[in-house]
C-alpha positions in Angstrom: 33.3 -61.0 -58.7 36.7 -60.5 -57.0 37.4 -59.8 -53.3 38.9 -56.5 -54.4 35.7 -55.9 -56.4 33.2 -56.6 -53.6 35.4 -54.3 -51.3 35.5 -51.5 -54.1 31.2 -51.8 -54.1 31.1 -51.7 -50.2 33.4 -48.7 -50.0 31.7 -46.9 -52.4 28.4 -47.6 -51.2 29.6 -46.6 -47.6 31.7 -43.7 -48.0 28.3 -41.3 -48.9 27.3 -42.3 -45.0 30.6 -41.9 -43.1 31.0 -38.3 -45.1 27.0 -37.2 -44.2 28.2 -38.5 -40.4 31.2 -36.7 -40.2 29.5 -33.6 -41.5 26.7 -33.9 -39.1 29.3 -34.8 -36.1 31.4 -31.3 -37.2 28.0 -29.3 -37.4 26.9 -30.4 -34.4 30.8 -29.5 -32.3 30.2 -26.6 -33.7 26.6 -26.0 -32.3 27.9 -27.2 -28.9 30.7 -24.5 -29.5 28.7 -21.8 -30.0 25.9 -22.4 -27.4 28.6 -22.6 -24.9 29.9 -19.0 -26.1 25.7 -18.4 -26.0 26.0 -19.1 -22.2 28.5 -17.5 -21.5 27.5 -14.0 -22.9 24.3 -14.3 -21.2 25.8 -15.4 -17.7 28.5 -12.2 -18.2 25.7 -10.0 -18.9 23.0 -11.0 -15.8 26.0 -11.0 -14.0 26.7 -7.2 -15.2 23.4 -6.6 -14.7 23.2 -7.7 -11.1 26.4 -5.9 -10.3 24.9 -2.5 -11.5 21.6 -2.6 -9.6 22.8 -0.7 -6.4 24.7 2.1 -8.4 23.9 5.9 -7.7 21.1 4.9 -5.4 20.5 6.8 -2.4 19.9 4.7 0.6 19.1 7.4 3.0 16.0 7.8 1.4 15.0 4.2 2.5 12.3 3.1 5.3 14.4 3.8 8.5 14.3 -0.1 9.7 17.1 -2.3 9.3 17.2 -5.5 6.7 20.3 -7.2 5.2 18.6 -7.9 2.3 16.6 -4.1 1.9 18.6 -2.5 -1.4 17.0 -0.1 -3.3 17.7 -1.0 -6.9 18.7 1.0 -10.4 16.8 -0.6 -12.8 18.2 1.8 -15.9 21.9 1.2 -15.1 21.0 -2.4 -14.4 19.1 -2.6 -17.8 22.4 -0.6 -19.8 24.6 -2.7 -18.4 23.3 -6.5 -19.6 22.6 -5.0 -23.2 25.9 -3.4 -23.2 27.8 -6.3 -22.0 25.5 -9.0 -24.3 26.3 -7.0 -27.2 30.3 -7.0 -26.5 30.2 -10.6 -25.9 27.9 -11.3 -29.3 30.2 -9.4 -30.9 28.1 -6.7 -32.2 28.7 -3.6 -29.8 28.9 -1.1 -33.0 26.3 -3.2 -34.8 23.2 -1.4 -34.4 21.3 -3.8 -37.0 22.1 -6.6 -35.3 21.3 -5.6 -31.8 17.7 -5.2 -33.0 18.2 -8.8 -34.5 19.1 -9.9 -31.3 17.0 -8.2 -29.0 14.0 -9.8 -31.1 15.2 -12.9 -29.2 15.0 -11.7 -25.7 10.9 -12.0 -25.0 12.1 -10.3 -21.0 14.0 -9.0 -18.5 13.1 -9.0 -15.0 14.5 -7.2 -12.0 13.9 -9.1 -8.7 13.3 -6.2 -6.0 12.9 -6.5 -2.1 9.4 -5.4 -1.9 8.5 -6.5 -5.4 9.7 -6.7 -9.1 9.9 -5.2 -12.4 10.0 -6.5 -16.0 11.4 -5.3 -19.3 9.5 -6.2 -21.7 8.4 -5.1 -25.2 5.2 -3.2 -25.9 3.2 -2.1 -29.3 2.3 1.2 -29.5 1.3 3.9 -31.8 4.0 6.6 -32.6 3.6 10.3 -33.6 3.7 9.5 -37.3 0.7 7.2 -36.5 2.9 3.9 -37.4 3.3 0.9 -35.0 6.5 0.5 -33.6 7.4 -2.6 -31.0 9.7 -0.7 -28.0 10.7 -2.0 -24.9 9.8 -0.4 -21.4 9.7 -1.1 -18.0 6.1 -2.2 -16.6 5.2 -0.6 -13.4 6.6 -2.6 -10.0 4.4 -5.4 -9.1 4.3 -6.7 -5.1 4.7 -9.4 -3.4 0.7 -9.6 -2.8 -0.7 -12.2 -0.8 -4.9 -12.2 1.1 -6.1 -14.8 3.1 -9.4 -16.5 3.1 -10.4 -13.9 6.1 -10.2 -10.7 4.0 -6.7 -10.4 5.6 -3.8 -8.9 2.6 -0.2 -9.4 3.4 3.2 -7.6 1.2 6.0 -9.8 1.5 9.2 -9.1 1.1 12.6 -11.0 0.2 12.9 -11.8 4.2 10.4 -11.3 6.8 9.8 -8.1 7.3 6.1 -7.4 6.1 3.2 -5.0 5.5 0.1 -6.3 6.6 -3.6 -5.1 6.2 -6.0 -6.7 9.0 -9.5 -6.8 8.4 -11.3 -7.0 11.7 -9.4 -3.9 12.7 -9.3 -2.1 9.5 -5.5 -1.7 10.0 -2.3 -1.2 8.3 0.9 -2.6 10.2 4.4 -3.5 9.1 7.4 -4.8 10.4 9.0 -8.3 10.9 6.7 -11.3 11.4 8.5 -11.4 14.8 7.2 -8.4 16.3 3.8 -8.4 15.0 2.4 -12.1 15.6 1.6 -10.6 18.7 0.1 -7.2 17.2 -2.6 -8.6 15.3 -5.0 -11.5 14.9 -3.8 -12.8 11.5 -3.2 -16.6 11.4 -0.3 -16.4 8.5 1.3 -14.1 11.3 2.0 -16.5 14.2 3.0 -19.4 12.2 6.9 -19.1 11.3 7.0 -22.1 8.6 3.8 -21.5 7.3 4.5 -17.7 7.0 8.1 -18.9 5.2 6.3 -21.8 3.0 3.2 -19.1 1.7 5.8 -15.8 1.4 8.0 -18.2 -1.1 5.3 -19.2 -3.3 3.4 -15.8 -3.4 6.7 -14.4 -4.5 7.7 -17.6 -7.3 4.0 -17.2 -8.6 3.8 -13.5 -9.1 6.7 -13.9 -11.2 6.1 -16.7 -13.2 2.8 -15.4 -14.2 3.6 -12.0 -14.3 6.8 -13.1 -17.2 3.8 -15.8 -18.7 1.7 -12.7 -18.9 4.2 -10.7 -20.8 6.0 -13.6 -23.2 2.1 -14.6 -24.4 1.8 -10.8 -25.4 5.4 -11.0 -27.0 4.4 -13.9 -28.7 0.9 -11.7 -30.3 3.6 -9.0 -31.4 6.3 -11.0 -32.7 3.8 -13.3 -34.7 2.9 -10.2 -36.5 6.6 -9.6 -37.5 7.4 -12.4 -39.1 8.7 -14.3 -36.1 6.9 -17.6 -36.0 8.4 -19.3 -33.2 6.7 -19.6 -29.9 8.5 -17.9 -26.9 7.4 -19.6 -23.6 8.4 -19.6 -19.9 11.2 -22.2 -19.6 10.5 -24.6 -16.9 12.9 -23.4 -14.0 13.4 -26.2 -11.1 12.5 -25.0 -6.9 16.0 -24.7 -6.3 16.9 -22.2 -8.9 13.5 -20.1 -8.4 14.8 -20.7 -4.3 18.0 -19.1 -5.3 16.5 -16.2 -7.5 14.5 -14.9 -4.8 17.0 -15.5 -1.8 18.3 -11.5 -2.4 17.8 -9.1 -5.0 18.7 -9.9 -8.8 17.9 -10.2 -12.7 16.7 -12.8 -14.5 17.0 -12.6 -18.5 15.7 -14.7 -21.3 16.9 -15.7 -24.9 15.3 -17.8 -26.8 14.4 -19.0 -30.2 18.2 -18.1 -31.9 18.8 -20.4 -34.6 21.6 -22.8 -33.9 22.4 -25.0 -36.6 19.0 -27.7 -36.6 17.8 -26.3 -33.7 17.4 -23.2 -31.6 19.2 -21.6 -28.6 16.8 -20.9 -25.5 18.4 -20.6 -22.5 17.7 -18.0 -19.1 20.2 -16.9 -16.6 20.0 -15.7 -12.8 22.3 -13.0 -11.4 22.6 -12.1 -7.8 23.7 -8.8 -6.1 24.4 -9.7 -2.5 28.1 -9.8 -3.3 28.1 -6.1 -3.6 26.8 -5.7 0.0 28.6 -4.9 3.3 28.9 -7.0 6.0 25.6 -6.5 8.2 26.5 -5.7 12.2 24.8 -7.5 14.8 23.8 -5.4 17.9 23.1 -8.0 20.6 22.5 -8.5 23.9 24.9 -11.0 26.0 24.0 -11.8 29.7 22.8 -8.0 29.8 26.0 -6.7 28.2 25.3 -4.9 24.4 27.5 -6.4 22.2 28.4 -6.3 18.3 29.7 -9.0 15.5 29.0 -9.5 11.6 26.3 -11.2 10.7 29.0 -13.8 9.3 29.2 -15.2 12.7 26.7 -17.0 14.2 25.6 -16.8 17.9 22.5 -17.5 20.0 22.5 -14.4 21.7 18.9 -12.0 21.1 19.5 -9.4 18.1 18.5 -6.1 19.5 19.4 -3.8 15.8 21.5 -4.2 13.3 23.9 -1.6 11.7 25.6 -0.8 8.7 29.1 -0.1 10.3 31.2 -1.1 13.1 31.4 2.5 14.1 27.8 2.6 14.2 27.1 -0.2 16.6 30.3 1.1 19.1 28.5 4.7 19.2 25.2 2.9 20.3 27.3 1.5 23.2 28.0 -1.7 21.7 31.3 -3.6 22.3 33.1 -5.7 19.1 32.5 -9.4 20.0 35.3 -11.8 18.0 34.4 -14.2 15.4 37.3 -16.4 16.4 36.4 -19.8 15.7 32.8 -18.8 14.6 33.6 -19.1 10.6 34.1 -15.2 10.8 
């Protein structure tokens, strides 16, 4: 056989596997496309979400202590605001049909709170007609709950500031860790990286088995729908569940959409401390009171904070520059 012949035979032997690559190397650009557009609506939308947590709250009707991270939080316009901005970006904002497709794919929501959190998640029940329906809803706020092997119970919160039950006493206190190590006879108390180290993981581990709680119930519904994939809790590294509960925030999952061979799971974080004001500093400088923002950093005692400037000055405080302080 000729050259020419053998090179006809090779070519069209070979040509069936560069076309089946090419194909393949197109689908999956096109997967890569469309999971970056994936993560992007779902970053715009926790974002969104985040942003719309402190809306029409009223603060005056918080504790009257002072935290830079206490925020009272609006879960509903939090809640309308991811949906509303995931369903822009998805393309489907006057697409009713396909908002239910895609919600089938979002197993929870979760609200990270200063005193404790709330998930979104969807529950069977029984309507009025007597047929089952599958609705989301917001499950009641869970704490930050921690007990010790002594009897003693502990509420965290995203800083120090705690509620604490002792049991030789019988007593409630709360405040910061600072001012009642001395107060009471709980160990977790006096011990500042201890206290830090066990308030972190109390907080990660409600969280992760509270949202394990709810995804393995999702999974029961779902299953009876039709649905056959698994929905489970993505495995989410320290430093990402460090960040989440650093200040208040949403977390969102979607998973299982199909995406060419394989399927889209993916979870985004979305803070809120952006939104807040500056925090002022009352402190106390070789016995003068003095203010600053609690951008700055000095070594001086911390006496109160404030919400304003004017604030501070009408306790007798004086403005202390930031000059050369990063302020």
């Amino acid at each position: 056989m000729k050259m020419i012949n053998w090179a006809v035979v090779g070519v069209l032997v070979l040509l069936p596997f560069f076309v089946a690559n090419r194909i393949d190397a197109e689908t999956q650009r096109r997967a890569m496309i469309t999971e970056l557009r994936y993560d992007a609506a779902l970053d715009a939308a926790v974002d969104d979400a985040a942003q719309s947590l402190p809306i029409n709250v009223n603060q005056a009707e918080e504790a009257q202590y002072e935290s830079i991270k206490r925020m009272r939080v609006n879960k509903e316009e939090a809640i309308a605001a991811f949906y509303r901005t995931l369903y822009m970006n998805f393309g489907i904002t006057d697409d009713p049909i396909a908002q239910g497709v895609l919600n089938r794919y979002i197993p929870a929501v979760a609200i990270i709170g200063y005193d404790g959190f709330y998930v979104y998640a969807e529950e069977e029940f029984t309507n009025a007609s007597g047929e089952t329906e599958m609705r989301p809803l917001w499950w009641a706020k869970k704490p930050y709950a921690y007990a010790d092997a002594l009897g003693n119970s502990l509420s965290f919160t995203l800083d120090d500031y705690v509620v604490a039950y002792e049991a030789v006493s019988r007593t409630w206190r709360e405040g910061f860790r600072s001012e009642l190590r001395q107060q009471t006879t709980i160990p977790l108390l006096r011990d500042p990286e201890l206290f830090e180290q066990v308030r972190r993981s109390t907080i990660v581990s409600a969280i992760q088995n509270e949202l394990a709680y709810r995804i393995n119930r999702y999974n029961r519904y779902v299953s009876r729908h039709g649905i056959s994939y698994t929905f489970t809790l993505p495995t989410i590294s320290a430093e990402e569940w460090n960040n989440t509960i650093n200040d208040v925030g949403v977390m969102a999952f979607v998973q299982g959409i199909p995406l060419g061979s394989k399927r889209y799971n993916n979870y985004a974080l979305g803070g809120s401390r952006v939104l807040k004001k500056p925090v002022i500093i009352g402190a106390m400088k070789d016995g003068m009171k003095v203010y600053y923002r609690d951008t700055c950093s000095y070594p001086y005692p911390v006496e109160e904070t404030f919400a304003s400037e004017k604030a501070a000055a009408a306790k007798g405080y004086r403005p202390l520059s930031c000059v050369n302080r990063g302020g």
